[in-house]
C-alpha positions in Angstrom: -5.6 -8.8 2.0 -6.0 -12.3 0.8 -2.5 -14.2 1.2 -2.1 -18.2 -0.4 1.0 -20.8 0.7 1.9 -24.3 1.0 0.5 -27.0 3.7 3.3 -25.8 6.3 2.3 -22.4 5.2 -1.6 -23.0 5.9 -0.7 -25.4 9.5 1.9 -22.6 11.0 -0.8 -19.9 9.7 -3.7 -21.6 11.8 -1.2 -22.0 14.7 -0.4 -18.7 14.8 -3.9 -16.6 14.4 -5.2 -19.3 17.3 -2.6 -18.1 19.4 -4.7 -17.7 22.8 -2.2 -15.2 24.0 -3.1 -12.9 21.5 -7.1 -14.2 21.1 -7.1 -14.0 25.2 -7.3 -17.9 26.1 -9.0 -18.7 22.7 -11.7 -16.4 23.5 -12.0 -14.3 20.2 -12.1 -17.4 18.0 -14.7 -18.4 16.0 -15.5 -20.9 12.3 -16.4 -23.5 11.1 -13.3 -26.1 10.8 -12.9 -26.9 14.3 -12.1 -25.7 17.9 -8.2 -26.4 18.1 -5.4 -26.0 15.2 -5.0 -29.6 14.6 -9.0 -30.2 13.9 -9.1 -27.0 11.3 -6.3 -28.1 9.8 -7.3 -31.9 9.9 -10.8 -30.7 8.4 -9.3 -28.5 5.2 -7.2 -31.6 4.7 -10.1 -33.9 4.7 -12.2 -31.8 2.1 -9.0 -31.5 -0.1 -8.7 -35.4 0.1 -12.3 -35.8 -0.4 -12.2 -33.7 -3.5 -8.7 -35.3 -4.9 -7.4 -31.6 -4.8 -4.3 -31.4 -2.2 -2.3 -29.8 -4.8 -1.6 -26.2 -5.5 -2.7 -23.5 -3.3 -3.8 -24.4 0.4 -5.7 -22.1 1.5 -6.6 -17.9 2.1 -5.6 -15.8 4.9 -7.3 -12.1 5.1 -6.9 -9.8 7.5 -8.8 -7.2 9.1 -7.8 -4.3 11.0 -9.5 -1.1 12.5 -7.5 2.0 13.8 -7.1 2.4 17.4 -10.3 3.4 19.3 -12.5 2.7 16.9 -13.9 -0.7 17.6 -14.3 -2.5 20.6 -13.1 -6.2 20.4 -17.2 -7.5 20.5 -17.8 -5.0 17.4 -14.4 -6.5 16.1 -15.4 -10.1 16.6 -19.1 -9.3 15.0 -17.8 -7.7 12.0 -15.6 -10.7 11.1 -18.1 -13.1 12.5 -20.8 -11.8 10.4 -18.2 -11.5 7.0 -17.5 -15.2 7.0 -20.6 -15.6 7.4 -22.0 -13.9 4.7 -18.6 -14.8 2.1 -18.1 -18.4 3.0 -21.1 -19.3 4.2 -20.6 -23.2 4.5 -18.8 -23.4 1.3 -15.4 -23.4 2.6 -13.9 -24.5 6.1 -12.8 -21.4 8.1 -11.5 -20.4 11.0 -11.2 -16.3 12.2 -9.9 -14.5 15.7 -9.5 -11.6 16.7 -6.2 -10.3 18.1 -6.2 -8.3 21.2 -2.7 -7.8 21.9 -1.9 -4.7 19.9 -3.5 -1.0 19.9 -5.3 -1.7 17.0 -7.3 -4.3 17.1 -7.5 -6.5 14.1 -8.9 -9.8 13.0 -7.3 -12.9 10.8 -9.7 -15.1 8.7 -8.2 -18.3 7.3 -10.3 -20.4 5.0 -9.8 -23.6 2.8 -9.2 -22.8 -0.9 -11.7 -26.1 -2.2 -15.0 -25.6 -1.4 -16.4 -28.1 0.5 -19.8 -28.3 -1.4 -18.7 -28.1 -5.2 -15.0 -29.4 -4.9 -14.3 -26.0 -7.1 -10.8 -24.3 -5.9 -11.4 -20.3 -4.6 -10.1 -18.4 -7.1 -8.8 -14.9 -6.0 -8.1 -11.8 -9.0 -6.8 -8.7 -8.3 -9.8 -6.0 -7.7 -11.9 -8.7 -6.0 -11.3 -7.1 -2.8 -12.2 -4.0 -3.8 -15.6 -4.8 -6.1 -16.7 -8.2 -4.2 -14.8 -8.5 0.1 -15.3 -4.6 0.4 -18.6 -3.9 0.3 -19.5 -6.4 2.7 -17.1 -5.3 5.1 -18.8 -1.7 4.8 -22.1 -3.0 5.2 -21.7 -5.1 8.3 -19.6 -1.8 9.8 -22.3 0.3 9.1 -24.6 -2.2 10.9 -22.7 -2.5 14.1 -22.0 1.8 13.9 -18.4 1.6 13.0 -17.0 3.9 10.1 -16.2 2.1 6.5 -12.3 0.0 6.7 -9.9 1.9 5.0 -7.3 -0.3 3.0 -3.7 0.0 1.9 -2.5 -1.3 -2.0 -3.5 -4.9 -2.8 -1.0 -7.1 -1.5 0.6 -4.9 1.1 0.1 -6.5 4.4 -1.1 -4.8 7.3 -0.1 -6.1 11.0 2.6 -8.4 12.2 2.5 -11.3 10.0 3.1 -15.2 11.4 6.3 -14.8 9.7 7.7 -11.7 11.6 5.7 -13.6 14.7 8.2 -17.1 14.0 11.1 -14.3 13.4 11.2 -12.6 16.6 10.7 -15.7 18.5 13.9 -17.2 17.1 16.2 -14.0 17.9 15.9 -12.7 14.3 15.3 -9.2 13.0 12.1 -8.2 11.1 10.9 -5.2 9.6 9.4 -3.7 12.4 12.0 -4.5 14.6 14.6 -2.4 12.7 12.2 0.8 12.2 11.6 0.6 16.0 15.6 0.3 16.9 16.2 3.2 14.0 13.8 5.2 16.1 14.8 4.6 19.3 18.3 5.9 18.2 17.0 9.0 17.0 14.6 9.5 19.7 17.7 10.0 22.4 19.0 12.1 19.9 16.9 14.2 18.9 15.7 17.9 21.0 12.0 18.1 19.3 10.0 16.3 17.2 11.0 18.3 13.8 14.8 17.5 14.5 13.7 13.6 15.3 12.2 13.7 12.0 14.9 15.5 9.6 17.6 13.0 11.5 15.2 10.2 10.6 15.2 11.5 6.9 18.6 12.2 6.8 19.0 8.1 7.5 16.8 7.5 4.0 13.5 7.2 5.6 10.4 8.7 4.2 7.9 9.9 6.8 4.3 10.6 5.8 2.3 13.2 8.5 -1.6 13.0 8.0 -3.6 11.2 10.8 -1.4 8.5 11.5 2.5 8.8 10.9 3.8 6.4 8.8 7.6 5.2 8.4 8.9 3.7 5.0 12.7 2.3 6.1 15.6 2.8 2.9 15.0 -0.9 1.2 11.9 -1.9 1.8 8.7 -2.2 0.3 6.1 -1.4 2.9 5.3 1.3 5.3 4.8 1.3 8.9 2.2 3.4 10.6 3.1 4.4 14.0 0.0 2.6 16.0 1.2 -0.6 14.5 4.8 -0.5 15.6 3.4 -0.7 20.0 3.4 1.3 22.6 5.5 4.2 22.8 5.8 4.8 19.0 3.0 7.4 17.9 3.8 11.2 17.4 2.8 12.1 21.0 4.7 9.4 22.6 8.0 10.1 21.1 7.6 13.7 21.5 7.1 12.5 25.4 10.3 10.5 24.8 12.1 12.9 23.5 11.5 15.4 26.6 11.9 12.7 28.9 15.0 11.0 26.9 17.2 10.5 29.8 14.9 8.1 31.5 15.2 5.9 28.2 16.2 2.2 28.6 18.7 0.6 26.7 17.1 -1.3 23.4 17.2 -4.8 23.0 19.4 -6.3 20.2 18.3 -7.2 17.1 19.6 -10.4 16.5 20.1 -12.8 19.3 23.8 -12.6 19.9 23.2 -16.4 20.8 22.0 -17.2 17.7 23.9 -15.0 15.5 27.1 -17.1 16.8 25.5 -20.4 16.1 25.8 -18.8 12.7 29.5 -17.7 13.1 30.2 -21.8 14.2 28.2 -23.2 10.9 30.7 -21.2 8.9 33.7 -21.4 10.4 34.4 -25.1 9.8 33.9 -24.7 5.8 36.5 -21.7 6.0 39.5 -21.8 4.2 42.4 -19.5 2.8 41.3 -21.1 -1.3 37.5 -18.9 -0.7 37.0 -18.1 -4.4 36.1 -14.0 -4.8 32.2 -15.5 -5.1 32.6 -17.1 -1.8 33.9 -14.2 -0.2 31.0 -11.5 -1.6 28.7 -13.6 -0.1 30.6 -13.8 3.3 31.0 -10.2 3.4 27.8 -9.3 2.9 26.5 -11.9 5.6 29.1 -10.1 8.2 28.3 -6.4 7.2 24.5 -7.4 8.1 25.4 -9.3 11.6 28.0 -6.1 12.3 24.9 -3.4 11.9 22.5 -5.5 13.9 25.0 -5.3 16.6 26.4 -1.9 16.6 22.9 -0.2 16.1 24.3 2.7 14.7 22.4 3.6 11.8 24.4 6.0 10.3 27.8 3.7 10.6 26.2 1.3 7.3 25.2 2.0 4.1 21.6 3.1 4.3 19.5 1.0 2.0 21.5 -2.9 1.2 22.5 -3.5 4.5 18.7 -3.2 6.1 17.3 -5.4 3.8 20.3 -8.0 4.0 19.8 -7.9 8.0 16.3 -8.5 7.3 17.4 -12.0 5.4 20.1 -12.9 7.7 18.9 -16.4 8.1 18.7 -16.8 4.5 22.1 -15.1 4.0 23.4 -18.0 6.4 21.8 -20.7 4.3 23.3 -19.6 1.3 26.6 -18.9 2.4 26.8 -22.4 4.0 25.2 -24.2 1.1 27.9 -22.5 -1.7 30.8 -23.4 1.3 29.6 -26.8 1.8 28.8 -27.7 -1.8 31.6 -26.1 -3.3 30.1 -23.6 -5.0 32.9 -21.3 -6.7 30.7 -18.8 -9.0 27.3 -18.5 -10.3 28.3 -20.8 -13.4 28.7 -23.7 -10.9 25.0 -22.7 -9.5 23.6 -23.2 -12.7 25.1 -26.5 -13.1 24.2 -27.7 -10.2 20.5 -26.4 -11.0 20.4 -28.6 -13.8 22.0 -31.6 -11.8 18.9 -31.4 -9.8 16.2 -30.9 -12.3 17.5 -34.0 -13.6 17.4 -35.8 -10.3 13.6 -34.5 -9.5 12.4 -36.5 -12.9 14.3 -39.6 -11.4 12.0 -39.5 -8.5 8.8 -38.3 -10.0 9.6 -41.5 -12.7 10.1 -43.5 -9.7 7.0 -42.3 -8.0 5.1 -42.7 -11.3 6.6 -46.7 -11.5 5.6 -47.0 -8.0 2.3 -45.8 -8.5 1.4 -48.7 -11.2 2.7 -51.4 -8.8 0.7 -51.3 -6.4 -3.1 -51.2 -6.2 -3.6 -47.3 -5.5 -7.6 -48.0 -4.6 -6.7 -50.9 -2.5 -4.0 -48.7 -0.7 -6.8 -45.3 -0.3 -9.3 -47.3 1.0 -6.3 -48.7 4.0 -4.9 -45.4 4.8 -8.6 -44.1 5.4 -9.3 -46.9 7.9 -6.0 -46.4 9.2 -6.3 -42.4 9.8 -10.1 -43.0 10.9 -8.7 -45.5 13.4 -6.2 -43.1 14.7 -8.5 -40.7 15.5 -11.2 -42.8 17.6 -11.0 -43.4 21.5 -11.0 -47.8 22.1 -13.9 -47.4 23.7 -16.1 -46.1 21.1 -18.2 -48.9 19.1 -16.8 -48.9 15.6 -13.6 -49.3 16.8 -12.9 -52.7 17.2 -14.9 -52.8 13.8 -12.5 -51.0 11.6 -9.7 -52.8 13.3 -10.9 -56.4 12.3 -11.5 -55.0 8.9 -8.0 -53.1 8.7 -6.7 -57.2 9.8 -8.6 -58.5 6.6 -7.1 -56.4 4.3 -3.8 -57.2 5.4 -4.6 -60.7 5.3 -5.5 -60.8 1.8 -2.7 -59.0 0.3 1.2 -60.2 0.2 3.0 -59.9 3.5 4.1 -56.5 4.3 2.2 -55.1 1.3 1.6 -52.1 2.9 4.5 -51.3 4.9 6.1 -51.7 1.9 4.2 -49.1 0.3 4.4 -46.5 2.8 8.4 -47.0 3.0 9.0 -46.4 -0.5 6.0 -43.5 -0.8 8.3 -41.8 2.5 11.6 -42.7 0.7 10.4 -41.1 -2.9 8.5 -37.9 -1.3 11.1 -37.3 1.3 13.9 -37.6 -1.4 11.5 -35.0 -3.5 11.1 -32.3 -0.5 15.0 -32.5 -0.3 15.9 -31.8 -3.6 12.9 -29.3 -4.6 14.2 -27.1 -1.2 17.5 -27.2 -2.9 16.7 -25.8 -6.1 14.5 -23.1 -4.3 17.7 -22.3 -2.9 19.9 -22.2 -5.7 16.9 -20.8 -8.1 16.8 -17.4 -5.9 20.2 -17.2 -5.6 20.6 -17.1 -9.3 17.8 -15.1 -9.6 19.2 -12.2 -7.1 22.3 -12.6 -9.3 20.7 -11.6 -12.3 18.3 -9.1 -10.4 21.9 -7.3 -9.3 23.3 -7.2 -12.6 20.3 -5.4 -13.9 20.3 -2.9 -11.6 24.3 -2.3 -12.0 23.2 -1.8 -16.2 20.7 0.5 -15.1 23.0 2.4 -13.2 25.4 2.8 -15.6 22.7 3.6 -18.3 21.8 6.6 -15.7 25.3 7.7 -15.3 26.2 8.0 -19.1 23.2 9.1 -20.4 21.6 8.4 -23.5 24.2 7.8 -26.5 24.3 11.3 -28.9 
């Protein structure tokens, strides 16, 4: 299902589909945007720039995915091979692979969102998939012998994503991570597969049995069918387990313990005995989260909250340390500081605008092209020492250190920006989970009384 993002989003996306240890060496990769990350991401930047469109959404990402055993990774590569083909065409810049390092195997296609031809940006509505992407995907199946895809609700994601990818490499818990640990527990507890699954329920799980088994965790959105969560998770392999529970290996934590005390030291220095009742919420919710990722007793925490708080530890950090560190006392002192920096963000954007008239923007385009071409050619190729003498002209002609100048206070201005917009973010979604909790705490009690007689 189609997925948009930032530029760090779209660059740490490309990275992560033309991973050659899941693509084996680079193998099952395939487009038309280049043959490394950098060069697809270099060439969706120059079409963007081309087009005076690097705002706003980046780019797409779908992704594909057959059930175990029913394609082989050629038919799997074909299939997507042929899709982009037929959808993008030359249009956009793309790039697709196929991953081969789970039982299902399951392709990522990742495609600029201006078309190159047009300069129009892709525009996505909800049913396209259905009415317009599926179809074509059915066809090409058909032609290569392989049964029509089956697809789960627009916008719920199927296969690990980048994000849990990123996750579990730093030490931190994801989704899949959890069910897995959740299972394992039950799996050495359980005598047969109907007590693994009433123990499971009894923890707040719903479990749906048709062809594949799938696992919906207490707090969470999505689902998880058993072939996606690896080896040794399908209905035949923990019934296996469960005969053979005494050979079971003890499970890995879920958080890094190394990490979660780098978190412990951040806090500890903004600690203090004056923690307003705010600060201490927070803190206690950030502890009950690090607590059930270490005990791994799923029964020992409340069922639903703490999941989804260990899910978001790293964010739970962040805003614990940002209210500690900034002083934050309550969520009136949020919204102040909220509008502190909307306030600041015009100062810049003003600045940038003032900036802007100064100096000659064409003058200034037409240098940072040379520049960026000149960065990318070898000294030995011809036009090299060409754009260099030219490159020497233009600074001649202007004021000395016109252009440094430029650059220092365009880095000064748009770094200043990125600091203060990740700042509101922050203090936007804690307000925001604020007010989401105090809805749910009137809906409760709306629930409890009952309607008024």
């Amino acid at each position: 299902m189609p997925k948009g993002g930032g530029a760090a989003h779209l660059k740490n996306a490309i990275v992560y589909i033309m991973n050659p240890d899941k693509t084996e060496n680079d193998v099952w990769i395939g487009g038309n945007a280049g043959n490394t990350p950098r060069e697809v991401y270099q060439t969706m930047l120059d079409t963007k720039r081309e087009w005076g469109k690097e705002g706003g959404r980046q780019g797409y990402h779908f992704v594909i995915s057959f059930p175990p055993g029913e394609a082989t990774v050629q038919q799997a590569y074909a299939v997507i091979r042929d899709f982009c083909e037929e959808y993008l065409g030359e249009n956009y810049d793309y790039v697709f692979a196929v991953h081969t390092d789970q039982a299902h195997m399951h392709g990522h296609v990742i495609f600029n969102s201006v078309n190159r031809m047009s300069g129009y940006k892709y525009r996505y509505e909800k049913g396209d998939w259905e009415t317009c992407i599926q179809p074509i995907t059915d066809r090409i199946c058909e032609k290569y012998g392989l049964p029509p895809l089956t697809y789960e609700k627009e916008g719920k994601r199927k296969g690990k994503t980048y994000a849990e990818h990123f996750a579990e490499k730093e030490g931190r818990p994801t989704e899949t991570k959890i069910i897995k640990a959740d299972m394992d527990y039950f799996i050495k507890r359980a005598v047969n597969w109907e007590d693994f699954v009433e123990q499971m329920q009894r923890c707040g799980y719903e479990i749906r049995q048709k062809k594949y088994v799938t696992y919906k965790a207490p707090g969470y959105g999505n689902g998880r069918r058993d072939y996606r969560l690896g080896p040794g998770y399908t209905k035949k392999e923990i019934i296996r387990r469960i005969a053979q529970k005494d050979k079971e290996m003890p499970g890995k934590p879920l958080l890094s313990p190394k990490l979660f005390h780098r978190y412990q030291r951040g806090l500890s220095q903004y600690l203090s005995p004056t923690l307003s009742p705010y600060q201490m919420k927070k803190l206690r919710i950030f502890y009950r989260a690090g607590r059930y990722l270490e005990d791994r007793n799923p029964y020992r925490r409340d069922r639903a909250d703490v999941r989804k708080h260990a899910i978001h530890i790293n964010q739970l950090y962040e805003e614990c340390r940002y209210i500690l560190q900034s002083g934050i006392k309550n969520p009136e002192d949020l919204q102040e500081r909220l509008l502190e920096l909307k306030k600041e963000e015009s100062v810049w954007k003003n600045r940038r605008s003032t900036s802007a008239a100064v100096y000659d923007q064409e003058l200034v385009k037409k240098y940072q092209k040379m520049k960026k071409e000149l960065d990318f050619l070898p000294a030995w190729d011809d036009c090299f020492e060409t754009l260099q003498e030219g490159l020497a002209q233009l600074e001649q002609e202007m004021p000395e250190n016109f252009f440094t100048d430029f650059a220092k206070e365009k880095e000064k201005i748009d770094a200043s920006l990125r600091d203060i917009r990740k700042e509101k973010r922050l203090v936007q979604r804690m307000l925001q989970e604020g007010e989401q909790k105090e809805k749910e705490k009137k809906t409760e009690k709306g629930v409890e009384h009952g309607p008024k007689r």
